[in-house]
C-alpha positions as CSV (number, residue, x, y, z in Angstrom):
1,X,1.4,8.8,6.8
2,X,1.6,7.3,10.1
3,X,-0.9,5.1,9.5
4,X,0.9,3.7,7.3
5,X,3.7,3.1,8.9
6,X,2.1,1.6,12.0
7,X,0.4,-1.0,9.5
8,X,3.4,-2.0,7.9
9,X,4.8,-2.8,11.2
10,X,1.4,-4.9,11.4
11,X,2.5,-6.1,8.1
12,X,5.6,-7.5,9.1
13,X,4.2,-9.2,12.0
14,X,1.5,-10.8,10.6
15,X,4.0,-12.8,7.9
16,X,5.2,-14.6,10.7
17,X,1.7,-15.0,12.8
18,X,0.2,-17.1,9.8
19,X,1.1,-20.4,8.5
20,X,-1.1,-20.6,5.1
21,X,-2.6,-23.3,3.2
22,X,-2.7,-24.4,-0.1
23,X,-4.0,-22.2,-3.0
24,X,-3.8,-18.7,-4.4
25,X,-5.8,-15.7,-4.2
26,X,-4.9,-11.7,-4.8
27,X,-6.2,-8.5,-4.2
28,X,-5.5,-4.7,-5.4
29,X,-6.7,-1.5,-5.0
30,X,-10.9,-0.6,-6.1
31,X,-11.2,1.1,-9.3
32,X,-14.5,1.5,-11.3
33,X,-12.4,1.9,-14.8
34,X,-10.2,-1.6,-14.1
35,X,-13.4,-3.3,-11.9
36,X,-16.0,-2.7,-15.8
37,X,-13.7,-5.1,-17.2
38,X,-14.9,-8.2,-15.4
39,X,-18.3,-6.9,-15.9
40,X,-19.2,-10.3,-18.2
41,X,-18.1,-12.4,-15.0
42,X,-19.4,-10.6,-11.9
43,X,-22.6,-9.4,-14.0
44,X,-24.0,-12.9,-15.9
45,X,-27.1,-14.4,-14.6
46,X,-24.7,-17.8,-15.4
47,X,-22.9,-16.4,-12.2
48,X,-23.7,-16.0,-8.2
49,X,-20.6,-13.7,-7.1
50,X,-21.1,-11.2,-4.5
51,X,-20.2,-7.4,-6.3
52,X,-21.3,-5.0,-3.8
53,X,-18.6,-5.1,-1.3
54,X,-15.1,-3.7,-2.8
55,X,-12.1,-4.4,-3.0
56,X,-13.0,-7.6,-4.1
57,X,-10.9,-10.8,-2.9
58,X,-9.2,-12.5,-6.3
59,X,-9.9,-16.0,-6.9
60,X,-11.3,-19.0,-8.5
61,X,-13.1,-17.5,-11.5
62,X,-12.2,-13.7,-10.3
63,X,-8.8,-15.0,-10.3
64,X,-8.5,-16.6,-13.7
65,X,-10.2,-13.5,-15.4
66,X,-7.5,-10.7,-13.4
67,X,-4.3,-13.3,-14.6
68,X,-6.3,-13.0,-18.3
69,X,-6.6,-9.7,-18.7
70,X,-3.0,-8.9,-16.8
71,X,-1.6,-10.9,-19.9
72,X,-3.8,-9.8,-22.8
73,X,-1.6,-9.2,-26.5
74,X,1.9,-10.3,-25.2
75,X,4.7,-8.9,-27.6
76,X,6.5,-11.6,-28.3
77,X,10.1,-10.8,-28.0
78,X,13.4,-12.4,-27.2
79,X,14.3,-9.2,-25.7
80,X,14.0,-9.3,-22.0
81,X,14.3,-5.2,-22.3
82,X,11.1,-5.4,-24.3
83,X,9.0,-8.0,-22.7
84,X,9.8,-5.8,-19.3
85,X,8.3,-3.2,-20.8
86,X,5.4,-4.7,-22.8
87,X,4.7,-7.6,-21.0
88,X,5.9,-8.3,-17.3
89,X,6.2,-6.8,-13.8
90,X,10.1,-5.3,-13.4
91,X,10.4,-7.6,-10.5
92,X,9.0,-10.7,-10.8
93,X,9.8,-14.0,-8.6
94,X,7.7,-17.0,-8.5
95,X,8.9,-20.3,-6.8
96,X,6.0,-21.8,-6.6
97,X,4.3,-21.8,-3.3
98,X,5.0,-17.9,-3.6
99,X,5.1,-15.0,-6.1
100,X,6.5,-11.3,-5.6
101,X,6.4,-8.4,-7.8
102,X,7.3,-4.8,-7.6
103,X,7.2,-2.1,-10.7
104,X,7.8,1.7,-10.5
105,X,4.9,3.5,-11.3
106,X,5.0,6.8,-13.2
107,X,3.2,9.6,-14.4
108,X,3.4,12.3,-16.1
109,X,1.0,14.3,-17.9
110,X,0.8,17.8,-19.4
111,X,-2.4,20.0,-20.4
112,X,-3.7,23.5,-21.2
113,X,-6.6,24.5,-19.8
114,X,-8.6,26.1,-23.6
115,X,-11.5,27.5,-21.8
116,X,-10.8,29.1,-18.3
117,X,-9.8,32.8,-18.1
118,X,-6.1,32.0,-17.1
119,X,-5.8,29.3,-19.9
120,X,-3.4,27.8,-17.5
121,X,-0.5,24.4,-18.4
122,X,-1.9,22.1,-16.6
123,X,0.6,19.3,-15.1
124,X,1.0,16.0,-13.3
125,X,4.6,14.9,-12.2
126,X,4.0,11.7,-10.1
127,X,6.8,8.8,-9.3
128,X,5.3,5.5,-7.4
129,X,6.2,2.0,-6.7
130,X,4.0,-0.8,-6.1
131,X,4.4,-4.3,-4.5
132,X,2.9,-7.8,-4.2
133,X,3.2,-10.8,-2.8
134,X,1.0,-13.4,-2.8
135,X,1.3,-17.4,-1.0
136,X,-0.2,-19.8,-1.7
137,X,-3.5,-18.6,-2.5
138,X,-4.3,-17.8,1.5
139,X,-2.0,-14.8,2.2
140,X,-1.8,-11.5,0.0
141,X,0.1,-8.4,0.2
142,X,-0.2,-5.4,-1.6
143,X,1.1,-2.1,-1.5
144,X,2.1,1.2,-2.9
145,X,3.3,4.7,-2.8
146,X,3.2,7.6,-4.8
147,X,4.8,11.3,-4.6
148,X,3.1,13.8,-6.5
149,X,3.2,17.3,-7.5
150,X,0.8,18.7,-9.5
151,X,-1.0,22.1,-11.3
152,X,-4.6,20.9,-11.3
153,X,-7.3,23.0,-13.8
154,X,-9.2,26.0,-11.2
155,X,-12.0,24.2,-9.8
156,X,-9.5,21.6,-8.6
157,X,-6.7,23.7,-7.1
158,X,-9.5,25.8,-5.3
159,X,-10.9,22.5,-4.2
160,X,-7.5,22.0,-2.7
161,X,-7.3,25.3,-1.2
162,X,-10.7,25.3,0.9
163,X,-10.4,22.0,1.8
164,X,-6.7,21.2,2.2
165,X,-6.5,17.9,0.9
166,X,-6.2,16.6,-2.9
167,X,-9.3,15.1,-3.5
168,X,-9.5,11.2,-2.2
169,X,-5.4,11.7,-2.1
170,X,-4.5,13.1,1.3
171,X,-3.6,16.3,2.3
172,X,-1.6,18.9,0.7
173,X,1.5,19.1,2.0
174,X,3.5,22.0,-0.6
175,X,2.0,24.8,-2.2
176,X,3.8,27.2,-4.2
177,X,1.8,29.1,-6.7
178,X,-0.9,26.9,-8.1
179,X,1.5,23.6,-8.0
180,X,0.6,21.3,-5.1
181,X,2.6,18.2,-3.6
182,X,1.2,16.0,-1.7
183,X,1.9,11.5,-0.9
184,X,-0.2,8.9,-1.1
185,X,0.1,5.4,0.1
186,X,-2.0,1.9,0.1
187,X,-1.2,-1.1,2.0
188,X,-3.6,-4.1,2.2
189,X,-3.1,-7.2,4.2
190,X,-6.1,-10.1,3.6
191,X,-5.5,-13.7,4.9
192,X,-8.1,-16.1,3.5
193,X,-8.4,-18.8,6.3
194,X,-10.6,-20.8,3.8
195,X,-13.3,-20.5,1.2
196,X,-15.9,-19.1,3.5
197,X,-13.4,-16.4,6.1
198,X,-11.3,-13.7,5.3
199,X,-9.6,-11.1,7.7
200,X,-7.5,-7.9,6.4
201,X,-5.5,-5.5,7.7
202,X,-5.3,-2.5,5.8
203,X,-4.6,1.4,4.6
204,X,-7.4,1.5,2.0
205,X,-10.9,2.5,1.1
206,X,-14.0,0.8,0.5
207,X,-16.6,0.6,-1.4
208,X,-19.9,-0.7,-1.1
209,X,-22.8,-1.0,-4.1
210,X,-23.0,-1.9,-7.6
211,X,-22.7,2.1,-8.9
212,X,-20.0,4.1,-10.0
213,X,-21.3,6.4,-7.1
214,X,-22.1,4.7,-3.5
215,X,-24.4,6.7,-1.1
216,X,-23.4,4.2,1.7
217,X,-19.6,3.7,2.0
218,X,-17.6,5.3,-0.9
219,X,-13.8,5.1,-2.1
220,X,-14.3,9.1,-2.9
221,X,-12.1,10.2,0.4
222,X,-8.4,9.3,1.6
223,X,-7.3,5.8,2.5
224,X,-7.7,5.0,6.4
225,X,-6.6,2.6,8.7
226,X,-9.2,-0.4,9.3
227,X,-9.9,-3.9,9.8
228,X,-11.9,-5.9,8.0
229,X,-13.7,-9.6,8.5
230,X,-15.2,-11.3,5.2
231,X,-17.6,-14.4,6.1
232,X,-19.8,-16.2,3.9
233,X,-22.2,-19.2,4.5
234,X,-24.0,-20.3,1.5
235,X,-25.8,-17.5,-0.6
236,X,-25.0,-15.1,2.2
237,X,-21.6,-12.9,2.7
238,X,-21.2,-10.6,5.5
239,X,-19.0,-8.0,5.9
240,X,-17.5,-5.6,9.1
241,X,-15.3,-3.3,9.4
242,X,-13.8,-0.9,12.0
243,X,-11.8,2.4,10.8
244,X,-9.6,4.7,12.3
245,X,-10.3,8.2,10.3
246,X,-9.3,11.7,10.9
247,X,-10.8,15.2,10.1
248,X,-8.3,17.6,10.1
249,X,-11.0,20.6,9.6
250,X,-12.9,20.1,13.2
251,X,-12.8,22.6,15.1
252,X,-11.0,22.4,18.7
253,X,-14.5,23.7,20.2
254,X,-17.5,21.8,19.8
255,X,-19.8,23.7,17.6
256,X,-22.4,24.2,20.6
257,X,-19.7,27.0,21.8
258,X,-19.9,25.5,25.5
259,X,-16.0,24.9,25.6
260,X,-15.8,21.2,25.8
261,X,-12.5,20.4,23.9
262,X,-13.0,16.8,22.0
263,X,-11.8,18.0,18.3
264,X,-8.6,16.1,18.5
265,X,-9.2,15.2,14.6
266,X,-9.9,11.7,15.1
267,X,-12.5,9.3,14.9
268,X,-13.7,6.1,14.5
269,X,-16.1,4.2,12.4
270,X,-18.3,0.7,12.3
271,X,-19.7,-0.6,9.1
272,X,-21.2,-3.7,8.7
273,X,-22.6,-5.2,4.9
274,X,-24.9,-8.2,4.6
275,X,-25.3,-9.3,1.0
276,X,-27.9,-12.1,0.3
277,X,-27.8,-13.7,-3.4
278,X,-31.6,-14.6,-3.1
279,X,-31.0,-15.6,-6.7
280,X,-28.3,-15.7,-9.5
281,X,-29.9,-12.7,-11.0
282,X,-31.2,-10.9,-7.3
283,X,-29.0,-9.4,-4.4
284,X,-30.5,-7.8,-1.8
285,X,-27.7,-6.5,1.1
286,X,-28.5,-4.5,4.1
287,X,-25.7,-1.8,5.3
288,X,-25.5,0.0,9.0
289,X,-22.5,2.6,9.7
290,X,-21.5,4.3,12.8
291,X,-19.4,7.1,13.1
292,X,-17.9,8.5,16.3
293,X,-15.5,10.9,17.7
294,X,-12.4,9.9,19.6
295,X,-13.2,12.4,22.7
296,X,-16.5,13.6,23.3
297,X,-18.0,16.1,26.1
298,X,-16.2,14.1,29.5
299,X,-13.2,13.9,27.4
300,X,-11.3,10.9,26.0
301,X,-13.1,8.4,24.5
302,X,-11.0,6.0,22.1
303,X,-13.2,2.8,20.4
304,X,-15.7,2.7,21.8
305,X,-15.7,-1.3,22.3
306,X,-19.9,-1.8,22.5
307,X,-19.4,-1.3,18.6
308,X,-17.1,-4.2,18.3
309,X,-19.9,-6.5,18.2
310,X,-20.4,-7.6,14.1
311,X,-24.2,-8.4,14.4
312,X,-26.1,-6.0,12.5
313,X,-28.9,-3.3,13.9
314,X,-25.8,-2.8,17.5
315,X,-28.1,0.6,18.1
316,X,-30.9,1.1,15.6
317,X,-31.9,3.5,18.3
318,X,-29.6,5.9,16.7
319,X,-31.4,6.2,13.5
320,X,-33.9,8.5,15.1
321,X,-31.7,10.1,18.2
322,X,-30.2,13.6,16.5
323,X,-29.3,14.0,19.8
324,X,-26.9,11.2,20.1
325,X,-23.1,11.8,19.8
326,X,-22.5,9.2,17.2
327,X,-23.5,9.0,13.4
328,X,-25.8,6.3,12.3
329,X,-26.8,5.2,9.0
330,X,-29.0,2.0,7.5
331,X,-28.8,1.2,4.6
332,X,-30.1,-1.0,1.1
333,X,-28.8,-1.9,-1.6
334,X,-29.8,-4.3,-3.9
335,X,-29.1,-5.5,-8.0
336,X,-30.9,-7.5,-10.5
337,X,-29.8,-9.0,-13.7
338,X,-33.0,-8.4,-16.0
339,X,-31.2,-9.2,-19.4
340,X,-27.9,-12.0,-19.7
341,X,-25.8,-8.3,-20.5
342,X,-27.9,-5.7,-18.1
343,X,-28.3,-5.4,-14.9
344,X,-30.6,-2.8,-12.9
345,X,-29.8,-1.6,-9.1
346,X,-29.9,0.5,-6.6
347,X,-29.6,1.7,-2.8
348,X,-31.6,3.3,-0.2
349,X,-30.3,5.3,2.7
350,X,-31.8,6.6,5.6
351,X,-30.6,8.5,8.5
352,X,-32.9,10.0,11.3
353,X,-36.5,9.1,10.9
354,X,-40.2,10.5,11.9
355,X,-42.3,8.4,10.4
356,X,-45.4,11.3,10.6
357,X,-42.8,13.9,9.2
358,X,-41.6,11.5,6.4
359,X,-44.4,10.7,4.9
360,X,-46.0,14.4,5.6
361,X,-44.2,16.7,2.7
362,X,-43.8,19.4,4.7
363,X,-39.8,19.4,4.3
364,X,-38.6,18.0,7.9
365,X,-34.9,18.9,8.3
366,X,-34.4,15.7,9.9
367,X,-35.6,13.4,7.4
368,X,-32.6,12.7,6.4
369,X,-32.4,10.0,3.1
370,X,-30.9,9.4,-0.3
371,X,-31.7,7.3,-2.9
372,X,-30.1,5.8,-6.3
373,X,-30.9,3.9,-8.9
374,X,-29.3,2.8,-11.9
375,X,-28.2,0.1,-14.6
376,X,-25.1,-1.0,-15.6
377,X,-24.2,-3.5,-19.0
378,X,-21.8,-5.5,-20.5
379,X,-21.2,-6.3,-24.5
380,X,-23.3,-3.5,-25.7
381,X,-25.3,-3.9,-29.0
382,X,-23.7,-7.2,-29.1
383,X,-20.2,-5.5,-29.3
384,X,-17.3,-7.5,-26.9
385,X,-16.3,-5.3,-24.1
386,X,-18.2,-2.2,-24.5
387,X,-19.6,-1.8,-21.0
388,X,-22.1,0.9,-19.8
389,X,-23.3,2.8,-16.8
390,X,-26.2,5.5,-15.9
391,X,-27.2,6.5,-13.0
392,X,-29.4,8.8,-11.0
393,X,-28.5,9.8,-7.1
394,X,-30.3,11.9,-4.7
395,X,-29.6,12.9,-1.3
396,X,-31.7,15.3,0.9
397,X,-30.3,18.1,2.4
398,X,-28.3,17.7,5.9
399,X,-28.4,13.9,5.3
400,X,-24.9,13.2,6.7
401,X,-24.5,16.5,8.6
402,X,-24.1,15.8,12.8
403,X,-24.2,18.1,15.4
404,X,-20.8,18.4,15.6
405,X,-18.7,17.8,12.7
406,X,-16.7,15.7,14.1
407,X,-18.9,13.1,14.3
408,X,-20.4,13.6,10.7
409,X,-19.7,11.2,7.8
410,X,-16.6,12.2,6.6
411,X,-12.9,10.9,6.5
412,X,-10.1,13.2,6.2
413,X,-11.9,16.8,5.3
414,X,-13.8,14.8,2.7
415,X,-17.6,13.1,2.7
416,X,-17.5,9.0,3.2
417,X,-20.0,8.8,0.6
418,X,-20.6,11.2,-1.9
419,X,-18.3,13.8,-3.0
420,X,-21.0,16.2,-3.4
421,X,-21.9,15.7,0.4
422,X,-25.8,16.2,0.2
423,X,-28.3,18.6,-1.2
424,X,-28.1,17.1,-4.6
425,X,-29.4,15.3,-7.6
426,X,-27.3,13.9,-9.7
427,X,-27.4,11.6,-13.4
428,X,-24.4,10.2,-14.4
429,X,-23.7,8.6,-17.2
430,X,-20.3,5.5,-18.6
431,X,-19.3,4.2,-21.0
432,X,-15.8,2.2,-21.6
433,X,-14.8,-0.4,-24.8
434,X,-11.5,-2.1,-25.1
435,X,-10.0,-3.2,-28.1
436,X,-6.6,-5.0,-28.4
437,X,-4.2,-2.9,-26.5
438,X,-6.8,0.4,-26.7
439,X,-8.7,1.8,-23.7
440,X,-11.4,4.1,-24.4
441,X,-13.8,5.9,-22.1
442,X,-16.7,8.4,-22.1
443,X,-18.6,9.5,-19.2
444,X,-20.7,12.6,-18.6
445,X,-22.3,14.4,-15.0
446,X,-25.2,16.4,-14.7
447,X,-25.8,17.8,-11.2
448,X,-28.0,20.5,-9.4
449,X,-27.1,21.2,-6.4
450,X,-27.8,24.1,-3.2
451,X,-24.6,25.9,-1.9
452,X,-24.8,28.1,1.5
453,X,-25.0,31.6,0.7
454,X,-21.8,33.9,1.5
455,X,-23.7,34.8,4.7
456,X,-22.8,31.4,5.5
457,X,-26.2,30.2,6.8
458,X,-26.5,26.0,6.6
459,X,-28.7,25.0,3.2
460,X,-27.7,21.2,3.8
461,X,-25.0,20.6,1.4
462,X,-21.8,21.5,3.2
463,X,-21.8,18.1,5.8
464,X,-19.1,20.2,7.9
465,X,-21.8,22.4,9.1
466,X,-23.5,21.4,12.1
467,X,-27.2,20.6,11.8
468,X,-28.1,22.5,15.1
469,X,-27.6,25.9,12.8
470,X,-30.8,25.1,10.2
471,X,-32.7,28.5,8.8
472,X,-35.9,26.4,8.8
473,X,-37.0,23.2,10.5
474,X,-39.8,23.2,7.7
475,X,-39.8,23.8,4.1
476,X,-36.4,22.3,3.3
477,X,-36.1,20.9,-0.7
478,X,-33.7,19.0,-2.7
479,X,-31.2,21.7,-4.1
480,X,-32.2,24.6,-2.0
481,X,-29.8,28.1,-1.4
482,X,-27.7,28.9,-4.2
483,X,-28.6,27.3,-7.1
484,X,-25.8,25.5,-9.2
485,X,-26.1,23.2,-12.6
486,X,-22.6,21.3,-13.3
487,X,-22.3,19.8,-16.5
488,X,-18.9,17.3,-16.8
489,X,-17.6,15.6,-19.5
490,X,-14.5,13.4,-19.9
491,X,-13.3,11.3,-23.0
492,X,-10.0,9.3,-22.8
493,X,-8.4,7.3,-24.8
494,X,-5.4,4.9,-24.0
495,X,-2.8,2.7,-25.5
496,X,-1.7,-0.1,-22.3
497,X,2.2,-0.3,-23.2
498,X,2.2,-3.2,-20.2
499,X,-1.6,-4.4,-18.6
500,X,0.5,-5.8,-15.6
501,X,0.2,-2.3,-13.8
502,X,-1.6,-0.4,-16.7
503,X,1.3,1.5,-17.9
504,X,-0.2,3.7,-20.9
505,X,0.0,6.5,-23.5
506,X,-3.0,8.3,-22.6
507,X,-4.7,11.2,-24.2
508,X,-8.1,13.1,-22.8
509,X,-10.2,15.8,-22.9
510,X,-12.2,17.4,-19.4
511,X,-14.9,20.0,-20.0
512,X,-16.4,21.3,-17.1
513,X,-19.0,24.2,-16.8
514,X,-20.8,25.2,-13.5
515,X,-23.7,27.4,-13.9
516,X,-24.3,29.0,-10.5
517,X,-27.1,31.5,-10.1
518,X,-26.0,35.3,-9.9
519,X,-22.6,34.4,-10.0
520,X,-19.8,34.2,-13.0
521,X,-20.2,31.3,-14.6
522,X,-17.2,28.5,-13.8
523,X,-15.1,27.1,-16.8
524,X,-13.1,24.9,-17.7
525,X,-11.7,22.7,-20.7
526,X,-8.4,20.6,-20.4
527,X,-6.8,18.6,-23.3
528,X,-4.0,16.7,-21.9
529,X,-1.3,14.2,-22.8
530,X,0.8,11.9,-20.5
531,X,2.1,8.6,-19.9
532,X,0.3,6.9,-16.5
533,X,0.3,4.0,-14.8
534,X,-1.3,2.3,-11.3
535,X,-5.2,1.6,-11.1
536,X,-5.4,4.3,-8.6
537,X,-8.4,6.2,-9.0
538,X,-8.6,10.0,-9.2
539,X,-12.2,11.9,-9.0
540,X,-12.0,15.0,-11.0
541,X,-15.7,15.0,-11.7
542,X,-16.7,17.2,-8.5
């Protein structure tokens, strides 16, 4: 939570440091189930709006749709008790050139777990606040803060347990019994200095790719503190940012066992994102990351300032150097609107590279890729706002692994990408439809996947593990060690009391059954029932 507080300081300074210009734009937090509804918009072959690169920047069009749906149904009352409730923010202050808003956020929901051996009550007890303010058009604030305590079903509270944080959440800061407690915070700074350059300051995540799931730069792990430039000349937006991440699981000795002390828990991280709209219906974007640790073998190291350069390809060299301290990825990722309603897509990622071993087949460990592909739809069957999503993912084993895990690609205890780490395929499968004030959502997982035996030797999965300790330089499959089959399903559905910060009756159902091989099979099937709010996103589908 420091972070946080340092860029709230960085907050306060910057509202002085810029005189803004005419106009109006907003931003909030990334959220696949809020970000389907402007699928019609950022999806239409009528349309040439960059999607890959999240959280997007609200305006013009964007801008129009968000206000849209933020006001959809309005109870018309005379009551200002009901319209609060129904209809507007409970703080709400426009003169003109500026607009602020704050709401408190709750939620509460209570289940029972009708499958697991414990049949445990399931609970979430969570009170937030979330703030805005926007100027005219150029400068936008937003903001919140959540405390939570929480009984999560067995898979989740063990998840907790081995890995010390609440997944994407933060860490775990109470336990007593199975409840946890734990805070989590946003803050997200953007100035737009025109149409064409954007700069933010921010406690956030990203996301990059058209898919629920990204194999390049994910939203799956904790918010961390980063900067972030948005340009964009023509048909071409290009985006870089630089991160300041921890991992509170590295060790304090480097996994070589040589002594050197640089596990101090933090790290940095360089991303960069070029997007090119060849067409209105074809994207292609190209994606490199560096990861780092903030000492290394001579000691202190800090940012490391050569990566402070935005141009692409800084040290391709990396790419096929496992010997090199820092983390490197390329990346692709590209979308194409086949039909007016669907649209196809994908991404390729690629670590270290022998170009004899890649295309050999004999199982190099250090050909190190994934792959995904996928399509995503708007107005269904020719049904208004029924949206869809399937999609396949695949990631080799010891793809994001490093040789020391502090350098791996992971932010706090918890894989940058995907929250399965590697080792892995994967189908998933969406679907949402809206109707009036009703939400409703569907979506099912299917994923094989290798875990390291209880001997504890590295299969490729576990990204914590350094890639040094491999049982086989040869040989190496998809889904290798212990075999596991996860089958997830989750149904929702929701009536928004106010769409200004999604307050809702909600009720679900989560089934989950892991299948792992010469083990007890692990189960699980919550109903639950709760009123929620925020557009926060929570990934229970691990």
């Amino acid at each position: 939570m420091n972070q946080i507080y340092v860029l709230l300081l960085s907050i306060g300074l910057g509202l002085f440091a810029f005189q803004p210009l005419k106009g109006q734009v907003k931003n909030q937090t990334y959220s696949y189930q809020h970000y389907q509804k402007y699928n019609e918009l950022l999806y239409s072959p009528n349309t040439r709006l960059h999607t890959a690169s999240k959280p997007l920047l609200f305006k013009d069009e964007l801008l129009l749709k968000f206000d849209s749906l933020q006001s959809l149904y309005p109870v018309q009352s005379d009551n200002p008790f009901l319209r609060k409730i129904f209809n507007e923010h409970l703080v709400d202050l426009d003169n003109g050139d500026s607009q602020f808003f704050m709401d408190v956020l709750p939620d509460f929901v209570i289940g029972k777990d009708l499958i697991a051996e414990d049949r445990r009550t399931t609970s979430l007890s969570t009170l937030g606040l979330q703030l805005g303010w926007h100027h005219k058009d150029k400068l936008t604030l937003f903001a919140n803060i959540f405390a939570n305590r929480a009984v999560f079903p067995n898979y989740l509270s063990e998840y907790t347990e081995v890995n010390q944080v609440v997944p994407g959440q933060g860490t775990v800061q109470h336990r007593v019994g199975n409840r946890k407690e734990w805070l989590y915070g946003t803050v997200n700074l953007t100035y737009a200095f025109n149409d064409y350059f954007e700069a933010t300051v921010a406690y956030d995540k990203n996301h990059i790719g058209d898919g629920y799931r990204s194999l390049l730069l994910s939203d799956f792990s904790s918010n961390y503190a980063q900067v972030r430039f948005t340009g964009k000349i023509g048909n071409v937006q290009y985006t870089s940012i630089w991160a300041y991440m921890n991992d509170p699981r590295n060790p304090r000795l480097d996994s070589l066992n040589v002594g050197s002390d640089f596990g101090d828990g933090k790290k940095w991280g360089a991303f960069q994102y070029l997007d090119y709209n060849a067409t209105n219906r074809l994207s292609v974007g190209f994606f490199q990351a560096v990861v780092w640790a903030n000492r290394n073998q001579a000691g202190y190291r800090g940012f490391d300032f050569n990566y402070i350069n935005p141009i692409m390809f800084i040290r391709p060299i990396e790419s096929n150097n496992s010997s090199s301290p820092d983390k490197m990825f390329l990346g692709l990722n590209a979308k194409y609107k086949v039909f007016n309603t669907l649209t196809a897509y994908g991404q390729f990622l690629l670590g270290e590279f022998t170009a004899r071993e890649f295309f050999g087949g004999r199982g190099y460990a250090h050909n190190k890729w994934g792959t995904q592909i996928g399509i995503r739809g708007f107005d269904a069957f020719k049904v208004k706002n029924l949206n869809y999503l399937l999609e396949y993912n695949v990631v080799r084993p010891y793809t994001y692994q490093h040789f020391t895990s502090i350098s791996n690609y992971s932010n706090h205890g918890e894989p940058l990408a995907h929250p399965r780490g590697a080792n892995f395929k994967e189908i998933v499968g969406i679907a949402n439809y809206s109707w009036n004030r009703f939400d409703f959502s569907l979506q099912g997982v299917y994923s094989r996947f290798g875990t390291d035996p209880e001997s504890g030797i590295n299969m490729g999965g576990d990204i914590f593990q350094s890639y040094n300790n491999l049982p086989n330089l040869y040989g190496n499959a998809i889904g290798q060690g212990v075999r596991n089959n996860l089958y997830f399903v989750d149904a929702k559905a929701a009536y928004v009391l106010n769409p200004k910060y999604n307050l809702r009756f909600e009720l679900g159902y989560t089934q989950r059954y892991n299948y792992v091989k010469d083990a007890d099979t692990q189960k699980s099937g919550v109903i639950s029932v709760g009123l929620r709010s925020s557009f926060r996103n929570f990934y229970g589908d691990i």
